[in-house]
VOPAGU-2260 file (C-alpha; in pm, 1 decimal, decimal comma):
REM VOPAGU-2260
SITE   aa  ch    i         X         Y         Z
SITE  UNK   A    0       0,0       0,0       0,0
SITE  UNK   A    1     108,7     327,1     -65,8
SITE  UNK   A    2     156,1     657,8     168,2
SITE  UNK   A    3      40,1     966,9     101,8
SITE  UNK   A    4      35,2    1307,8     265,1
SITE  UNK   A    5    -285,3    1577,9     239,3
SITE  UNK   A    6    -404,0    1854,5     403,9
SITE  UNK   A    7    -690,4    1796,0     735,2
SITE  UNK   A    8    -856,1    2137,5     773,0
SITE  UNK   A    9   -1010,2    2233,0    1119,0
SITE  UNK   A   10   -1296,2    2464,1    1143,3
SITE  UNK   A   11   -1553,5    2627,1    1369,3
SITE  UNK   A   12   -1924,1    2513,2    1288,1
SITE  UNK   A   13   -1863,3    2575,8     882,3
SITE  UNK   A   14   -1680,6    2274,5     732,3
SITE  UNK   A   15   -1943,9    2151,9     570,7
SITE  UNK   A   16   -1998,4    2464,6     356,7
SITE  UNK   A   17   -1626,7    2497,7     271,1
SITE  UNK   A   18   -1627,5    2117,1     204,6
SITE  UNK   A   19   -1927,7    2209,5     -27,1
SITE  UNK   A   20   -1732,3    2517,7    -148,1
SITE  UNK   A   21   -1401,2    2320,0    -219,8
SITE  UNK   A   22   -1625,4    2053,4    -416,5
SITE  UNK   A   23   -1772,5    2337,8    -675,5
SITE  UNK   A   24   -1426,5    2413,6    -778,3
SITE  UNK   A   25   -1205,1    2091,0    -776,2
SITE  UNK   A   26   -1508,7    1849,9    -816,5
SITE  UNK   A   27   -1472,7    1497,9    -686,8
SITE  UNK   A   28   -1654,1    1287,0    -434,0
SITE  UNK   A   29   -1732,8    1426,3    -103,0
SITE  UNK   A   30   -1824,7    1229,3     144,2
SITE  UNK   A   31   -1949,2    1350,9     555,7
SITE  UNK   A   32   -1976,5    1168,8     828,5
SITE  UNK   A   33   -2147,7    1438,8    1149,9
SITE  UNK   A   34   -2058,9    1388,7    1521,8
SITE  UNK   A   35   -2446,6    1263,4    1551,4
SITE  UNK   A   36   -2380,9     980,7    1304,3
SITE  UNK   A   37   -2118,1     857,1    1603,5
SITE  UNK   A   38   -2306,2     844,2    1929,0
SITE  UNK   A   39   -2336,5    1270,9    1962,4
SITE  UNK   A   40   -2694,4    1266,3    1857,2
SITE  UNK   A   41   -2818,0    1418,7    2146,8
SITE  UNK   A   42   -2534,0    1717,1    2122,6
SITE  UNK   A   43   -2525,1    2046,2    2044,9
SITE  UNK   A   44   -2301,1    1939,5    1779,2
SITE  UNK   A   45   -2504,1    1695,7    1667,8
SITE  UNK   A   46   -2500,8    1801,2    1284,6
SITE  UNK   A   47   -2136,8    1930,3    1279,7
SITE  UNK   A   48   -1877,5    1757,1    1090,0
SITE  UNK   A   49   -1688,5    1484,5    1271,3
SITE  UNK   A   50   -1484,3    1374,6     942,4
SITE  UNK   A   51   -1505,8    1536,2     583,9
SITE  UNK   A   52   -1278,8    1385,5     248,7
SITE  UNK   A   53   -1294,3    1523,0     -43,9
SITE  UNK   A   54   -1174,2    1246,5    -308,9
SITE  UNK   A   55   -1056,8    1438,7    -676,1
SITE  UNK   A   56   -1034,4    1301,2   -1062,9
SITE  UNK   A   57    -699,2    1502,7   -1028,5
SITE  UNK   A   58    -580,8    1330,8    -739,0
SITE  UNK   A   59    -662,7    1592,7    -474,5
SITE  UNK   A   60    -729,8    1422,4    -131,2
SITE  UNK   A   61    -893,1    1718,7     102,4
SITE  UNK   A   62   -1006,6    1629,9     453,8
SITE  UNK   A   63   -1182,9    1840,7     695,3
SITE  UNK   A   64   -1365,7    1858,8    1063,6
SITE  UNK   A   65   -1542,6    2091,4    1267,8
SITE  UNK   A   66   -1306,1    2126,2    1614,5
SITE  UNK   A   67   -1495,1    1886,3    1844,3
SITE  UNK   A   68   -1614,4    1971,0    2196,1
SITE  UNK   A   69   -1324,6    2033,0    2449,4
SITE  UNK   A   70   -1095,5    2049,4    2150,8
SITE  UNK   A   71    -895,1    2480,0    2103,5
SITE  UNK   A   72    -972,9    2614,9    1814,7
SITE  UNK   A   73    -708,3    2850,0    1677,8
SITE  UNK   A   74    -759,6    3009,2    1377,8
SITE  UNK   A   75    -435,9    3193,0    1206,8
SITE  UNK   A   76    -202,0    3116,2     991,5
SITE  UNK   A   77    -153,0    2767,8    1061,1
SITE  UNK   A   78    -216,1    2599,4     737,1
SITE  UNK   A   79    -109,1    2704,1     351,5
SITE  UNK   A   80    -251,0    2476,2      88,3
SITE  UNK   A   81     -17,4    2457,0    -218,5
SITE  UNK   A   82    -109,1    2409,7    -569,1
SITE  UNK   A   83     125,9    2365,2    -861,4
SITE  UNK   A   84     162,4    2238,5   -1203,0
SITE  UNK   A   85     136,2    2359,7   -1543,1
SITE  UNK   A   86    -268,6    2347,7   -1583,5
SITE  UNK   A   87    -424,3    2627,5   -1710,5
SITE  UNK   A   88    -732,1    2482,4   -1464,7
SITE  UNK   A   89    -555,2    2650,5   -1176,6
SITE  UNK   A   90    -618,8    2956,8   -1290,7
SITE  UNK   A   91    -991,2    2920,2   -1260,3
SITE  UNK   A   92    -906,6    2731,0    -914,7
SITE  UNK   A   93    -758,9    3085,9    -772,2
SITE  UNK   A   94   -1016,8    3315,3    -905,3
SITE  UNK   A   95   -1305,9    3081,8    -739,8
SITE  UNK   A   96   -1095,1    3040,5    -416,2
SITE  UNK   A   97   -1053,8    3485,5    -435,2
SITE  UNK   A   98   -1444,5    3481,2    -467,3
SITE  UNK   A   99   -1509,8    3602,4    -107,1
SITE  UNK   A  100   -1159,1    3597,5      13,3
SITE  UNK   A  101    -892,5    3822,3      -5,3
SITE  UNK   A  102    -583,9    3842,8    -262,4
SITE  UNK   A  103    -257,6    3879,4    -109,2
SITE  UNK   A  104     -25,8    3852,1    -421,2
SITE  UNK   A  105    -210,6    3851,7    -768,8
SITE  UNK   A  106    -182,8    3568,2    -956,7
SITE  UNK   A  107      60,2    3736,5   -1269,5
SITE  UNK   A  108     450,0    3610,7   -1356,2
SITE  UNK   A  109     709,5    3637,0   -1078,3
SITE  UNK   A  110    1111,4    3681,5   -1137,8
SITE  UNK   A  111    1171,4    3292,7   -1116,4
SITE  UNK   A  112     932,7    3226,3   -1428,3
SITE  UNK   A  113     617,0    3112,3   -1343,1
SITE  UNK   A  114     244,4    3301,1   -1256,8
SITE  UNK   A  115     195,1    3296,7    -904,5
SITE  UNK   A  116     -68,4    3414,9    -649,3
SITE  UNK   A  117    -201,2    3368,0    -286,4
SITE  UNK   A  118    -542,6    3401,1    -108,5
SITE  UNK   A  119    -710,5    3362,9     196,2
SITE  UNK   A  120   -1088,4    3217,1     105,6
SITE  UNK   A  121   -1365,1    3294,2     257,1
SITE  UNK   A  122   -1294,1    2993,0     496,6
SITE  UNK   A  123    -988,7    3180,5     636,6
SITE  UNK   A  124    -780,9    2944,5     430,7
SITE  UNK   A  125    -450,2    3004,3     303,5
SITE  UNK   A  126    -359,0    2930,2     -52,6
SITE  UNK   A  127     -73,1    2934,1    -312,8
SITE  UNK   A  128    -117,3    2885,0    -658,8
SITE  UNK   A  129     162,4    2842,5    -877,6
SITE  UNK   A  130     136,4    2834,0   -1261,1
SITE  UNK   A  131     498,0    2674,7   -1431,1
SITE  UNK   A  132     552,0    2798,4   -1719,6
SITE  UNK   A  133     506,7    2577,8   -2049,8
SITE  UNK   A  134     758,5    2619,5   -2306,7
């Protein structure tokens, strides 16, 4: 079997709707399980998200939670969620995750070559796009 690494996002009573946000642009399966699905029923966090993954065509693997009860939740810059390659697609991946965010660095051609860009979404998530260049 082999290993892989992926990003498991934390968030404060909205990870279904950036699970459901993160969907409309990459696509994939999503699949939720809520802390009422595990014994919680009866909790005010009942219909919260215990465990989120977000499966992709391209090979994106995207899991997510709400913070459970007892549990700190932090928000900050804890997290930066890198994508690179030479798609074209992931220039249409930074404009939809700018849609409600904010854009630190425009995505345009940096010294080393390629377009870059970052943004915080709407989610408070950080991300880097980087565009190589093709020729």
């Amino acid at each position: 079997m082999a290993t892989r690494l992926n990003p498991y996002l934390r968030f404060d009573g909205s990870a279904r709707q950036a699970m459901e946000f993160y969907q409309s642009i990459f696509g994939g399966e999503l699949r939720i399980s809520t802390f009422g699905e595990f014994g919680m029923q009866d909790s005010p966090q009942a219909d919260q998200i215990m465990h989120a993954q977000l499966e992709t065509e391209s090979g994106y693997t995207l899991m997510a939670s709400d913070t459970p009860p007892g549990m700190p939740y932090n928000p900050g810059d804890t997290i930066t969620i890198s994508l690179s390659g030479d798609d074209e697609v992931l220039r249409t991946y930074f404009e939809q995750l700018a849609d409600g965010g904010k854009v630190g660095t425009p995505l345009e051609k940096q010294m080393w070559g390629d377009e870059y860009g970052d943004v915080v979404d709407k989610y408070g998530i950080n991300w880097l796009v980087n565009i190589g260049s093709q020729g």
